[in-house]
C-alpha positions as CSV (number, residue, x, y, z in Angstrom):
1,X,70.1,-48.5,-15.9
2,X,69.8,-44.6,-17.0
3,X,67.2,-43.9,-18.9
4,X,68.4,-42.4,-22.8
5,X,68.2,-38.8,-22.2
6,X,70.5,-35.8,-24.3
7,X,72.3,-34.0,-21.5
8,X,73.5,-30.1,-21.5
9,X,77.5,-30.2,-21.3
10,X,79.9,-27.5,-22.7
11,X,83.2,-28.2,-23.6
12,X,86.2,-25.0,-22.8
13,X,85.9,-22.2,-26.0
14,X,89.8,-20.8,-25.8
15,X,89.2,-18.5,-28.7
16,X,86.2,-17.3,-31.3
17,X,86.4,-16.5,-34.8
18,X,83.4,-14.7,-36.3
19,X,83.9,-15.9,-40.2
20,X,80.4,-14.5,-41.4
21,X,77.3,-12.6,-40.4
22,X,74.7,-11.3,-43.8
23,X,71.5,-10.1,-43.4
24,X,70.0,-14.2,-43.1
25,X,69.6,-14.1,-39.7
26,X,72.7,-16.9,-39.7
27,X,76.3,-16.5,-38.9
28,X,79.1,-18.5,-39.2
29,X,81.5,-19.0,-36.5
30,X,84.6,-21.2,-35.7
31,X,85.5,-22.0,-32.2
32,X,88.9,-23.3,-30.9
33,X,87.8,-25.9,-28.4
34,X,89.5,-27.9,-26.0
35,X,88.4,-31.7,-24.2
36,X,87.9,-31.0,-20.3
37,X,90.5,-33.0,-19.2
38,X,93.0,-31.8,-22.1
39,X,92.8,-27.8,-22.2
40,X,96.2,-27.6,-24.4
41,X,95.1,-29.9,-27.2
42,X,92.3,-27.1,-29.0
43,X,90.8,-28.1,-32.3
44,X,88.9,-25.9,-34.6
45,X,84.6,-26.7,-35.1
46,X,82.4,-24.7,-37.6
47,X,79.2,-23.5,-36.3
48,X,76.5,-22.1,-37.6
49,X,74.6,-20.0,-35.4
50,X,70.3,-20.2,-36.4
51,X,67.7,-18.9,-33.9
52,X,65.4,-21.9,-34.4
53,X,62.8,-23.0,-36.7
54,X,59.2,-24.9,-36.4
55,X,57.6,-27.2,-39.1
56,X,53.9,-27.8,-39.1
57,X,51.9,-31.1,-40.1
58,X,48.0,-29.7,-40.7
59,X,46.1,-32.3,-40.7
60,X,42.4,-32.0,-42.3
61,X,39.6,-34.2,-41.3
62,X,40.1,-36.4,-44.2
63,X,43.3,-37.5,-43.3
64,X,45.0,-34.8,-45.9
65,X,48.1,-33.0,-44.9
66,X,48.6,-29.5,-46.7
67,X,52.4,-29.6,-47.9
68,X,54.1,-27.0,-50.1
69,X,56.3,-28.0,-53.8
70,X,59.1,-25.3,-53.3
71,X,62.7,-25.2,-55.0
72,X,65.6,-25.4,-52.7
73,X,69.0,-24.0,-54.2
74,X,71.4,-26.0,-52.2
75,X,69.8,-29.2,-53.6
76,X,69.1,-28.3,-57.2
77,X,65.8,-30.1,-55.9
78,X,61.8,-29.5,-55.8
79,X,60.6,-31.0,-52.5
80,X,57.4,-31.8,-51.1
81,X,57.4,-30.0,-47.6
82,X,55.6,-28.7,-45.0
83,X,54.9,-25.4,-43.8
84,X,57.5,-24.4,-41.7
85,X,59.6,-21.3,-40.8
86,X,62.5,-19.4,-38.7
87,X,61.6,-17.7,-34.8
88,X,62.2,-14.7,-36.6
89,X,62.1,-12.9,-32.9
90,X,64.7,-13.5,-30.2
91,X,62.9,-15.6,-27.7
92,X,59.8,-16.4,-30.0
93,X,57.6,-19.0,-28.8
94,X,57.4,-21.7,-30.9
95,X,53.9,-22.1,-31.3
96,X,53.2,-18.2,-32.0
97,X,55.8,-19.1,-34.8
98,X,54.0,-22.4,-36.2
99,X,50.4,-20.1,-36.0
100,X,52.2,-17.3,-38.3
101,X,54.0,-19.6,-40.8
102,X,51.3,-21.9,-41.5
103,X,48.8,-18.6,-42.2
104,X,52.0,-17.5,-44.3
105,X,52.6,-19.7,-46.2
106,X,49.7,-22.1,-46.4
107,X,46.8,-19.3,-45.8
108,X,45.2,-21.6,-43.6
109,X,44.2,-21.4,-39.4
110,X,44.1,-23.8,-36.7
111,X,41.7,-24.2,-34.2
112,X,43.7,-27.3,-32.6
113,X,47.9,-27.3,-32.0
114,X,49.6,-29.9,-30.3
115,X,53.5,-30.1,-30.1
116,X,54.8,-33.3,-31.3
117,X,58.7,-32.6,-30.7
118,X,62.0,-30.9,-31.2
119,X,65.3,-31.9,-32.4
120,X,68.1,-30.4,-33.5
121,X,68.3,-30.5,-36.8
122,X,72.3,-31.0,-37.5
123,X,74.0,-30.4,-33.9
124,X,77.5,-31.6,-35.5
125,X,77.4,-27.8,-37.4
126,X,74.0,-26.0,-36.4
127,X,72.8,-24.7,-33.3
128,X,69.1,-24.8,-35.3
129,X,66.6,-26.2,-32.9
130,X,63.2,-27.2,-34.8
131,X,59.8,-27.6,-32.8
132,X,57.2,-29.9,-34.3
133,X,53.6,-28.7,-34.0
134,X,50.3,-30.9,-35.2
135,X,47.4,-28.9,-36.5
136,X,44.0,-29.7,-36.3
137,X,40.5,-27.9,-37.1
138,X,42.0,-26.2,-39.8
139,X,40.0,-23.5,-42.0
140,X,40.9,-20.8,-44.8
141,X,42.2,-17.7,-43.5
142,X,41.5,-14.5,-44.9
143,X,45.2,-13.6,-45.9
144,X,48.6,-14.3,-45.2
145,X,48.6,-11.5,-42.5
146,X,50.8,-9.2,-44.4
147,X,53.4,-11.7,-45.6
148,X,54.7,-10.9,-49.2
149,X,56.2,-14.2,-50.9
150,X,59.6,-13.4,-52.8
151,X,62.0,-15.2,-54.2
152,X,61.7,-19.5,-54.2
153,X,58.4,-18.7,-51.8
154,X,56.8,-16.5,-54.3
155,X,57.2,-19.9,-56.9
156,X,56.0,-22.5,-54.2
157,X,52.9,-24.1,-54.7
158,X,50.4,-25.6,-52.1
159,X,48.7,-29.4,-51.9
160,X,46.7,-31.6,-50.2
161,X,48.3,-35.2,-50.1
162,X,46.4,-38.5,-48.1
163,X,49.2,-38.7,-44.9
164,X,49.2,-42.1,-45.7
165,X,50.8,-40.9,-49.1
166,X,53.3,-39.2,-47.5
167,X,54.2,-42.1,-45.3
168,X,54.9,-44.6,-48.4
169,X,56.6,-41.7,-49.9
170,X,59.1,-41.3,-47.3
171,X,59.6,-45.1,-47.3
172,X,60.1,-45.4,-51.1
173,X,63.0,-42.5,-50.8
174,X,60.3,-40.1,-53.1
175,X,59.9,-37.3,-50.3
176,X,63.6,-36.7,-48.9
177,X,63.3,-33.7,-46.8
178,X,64.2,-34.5,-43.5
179,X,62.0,-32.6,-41.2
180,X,59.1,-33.4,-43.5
181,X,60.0,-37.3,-43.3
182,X,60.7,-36.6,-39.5
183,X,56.9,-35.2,-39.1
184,X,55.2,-37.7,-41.3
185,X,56.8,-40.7,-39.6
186,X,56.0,-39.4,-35.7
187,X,52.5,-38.7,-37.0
188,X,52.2,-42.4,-37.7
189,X,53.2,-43.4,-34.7
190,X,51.5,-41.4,-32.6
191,X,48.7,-42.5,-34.9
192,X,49.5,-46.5,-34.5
């Protein structure tokens, strides 16, 4: 038996239509697409085009996660998250990413990082790829390294929550946010 394993494939593109592109560093596209074996029946699929993001579980030494309150439009919804952010340079590592946004947003440093996953976090509409990272020996930093909050960001507000609270959070449908439930739950896991 094969083991379960994603696999790259690409499927003909007979025609591109570029239906947006702001200043988010998103774009919306929609490509006519045909089955291999079938090149004259094309269909239309929406894509949104994202260069990747990474959310960050810091973990203190009592067992305390450091998550942000922050509005989210779409939603009409305050949610408990964590720290997470876009590779707001093409071919950003990862990592470099988590390090920035966590100082950003939660003015804290890491001594310890350890990636947990990726996923993608929608592939039936988003090319958004979101990396995982686990920090550990975590300590104030001096500033948020030159980030200015605006906007939903500038209103966000920063915690410390037990992970174990997260955890029966995510199970009694109070914390909703995907990646955040996705983080919490592979943290106990790895953790069992």
């Amino acid at each position: 038996m094969a083991a379960a394993a994603d696999r790259p494939e690409a499927w003909p593109v007979h025609d591109v239509e570029r239906i947006w592109k702001g200043a988010a560093p998103f774009s919306v596209r929609r490509d006519m697409v045909s089955m291999p074996d079938r090149p004259e029946e094309t269909f239309g699929r929406l894509v949104l085009e994202h260069p990747g993001a990474v959310m960050i579980l810091a973990v203190d030494e009592q067992e305390r996660a450091l998550v942000l309150h922050q509005y989210r439009h779409p939603a009409a919804m305050r949610f408990v998250e964590l720290p997470a952010g876009l590779l707001d340079v093409e071919g950003e590592d990862p990592e470099v990413a988590a390090r920035r946004e966590l100082q950003e947003e939660g003015l804290v440093l890491a001594g310890t990082w350890t990636h947990l996953f990726t996923t993608y976090s929608s592939p039936g509409l988003s090319s958004e790829k979101l990396a995982y990272f686990l920090a550990r020996d975590l300590t104030p930093a001096p500033d948020r390294g030159g980030f200015e909050p605006a906007h939903e960001e500038a209103d966000m507000t920063v915690d410390w929550v037990p992970v174990d609270d997260l955890l029966q959070g995510v199970r009694d449908g109070r914390i909703t946010d995907g990646p955040t439930a996705q983080a919490v739950l592979a943290y106990a896991l790895w953790h069992r």
